[in-house]
C-alpha positions, 0 to 999 in steps of 0.5 A: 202550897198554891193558895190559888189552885187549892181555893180554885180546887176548892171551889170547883169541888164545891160546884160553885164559882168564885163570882158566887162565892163573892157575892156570898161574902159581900152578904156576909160581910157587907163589904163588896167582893168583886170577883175580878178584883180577887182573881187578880188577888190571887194571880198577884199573890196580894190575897190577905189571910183574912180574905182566905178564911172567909172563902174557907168558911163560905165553903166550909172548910178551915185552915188547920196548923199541923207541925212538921214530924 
């Protein structure tokens, strides 16, 4: 799996922009959220799992475990 292109996916689907989705964060969070700097998270593959969550729950989705059959 592509962190990457699923959040991109994501977002798109969505009808927003990952630049709104930051400041989204940096309002929730209180943080400041670049978009730049997480382009270049996701383009490096440095993006924390944190960071991936808080996206998931701006654009209300959640990360589920399923085992392998």
């Amino acid at each position: 799996m592509d962190v990457r292109n699923e959040l991109k996916s994501l977002i798109a689907k969505n009808g927003t922009t990952l630049k709104k989705i930051c400041e989204k964060l940096t309002e929730t969070t209180g943080k400041s959220y670049i978009g730049n700097n997480m382009t270049n998270k996701l383009r490096r593959k440095t993006i924390k799992f944190e960071e991936v969550q808080q996206i998931l729950d701006v654009l209300d989705y959640h990360i589920e475990f399923v085992r392998n059959k």
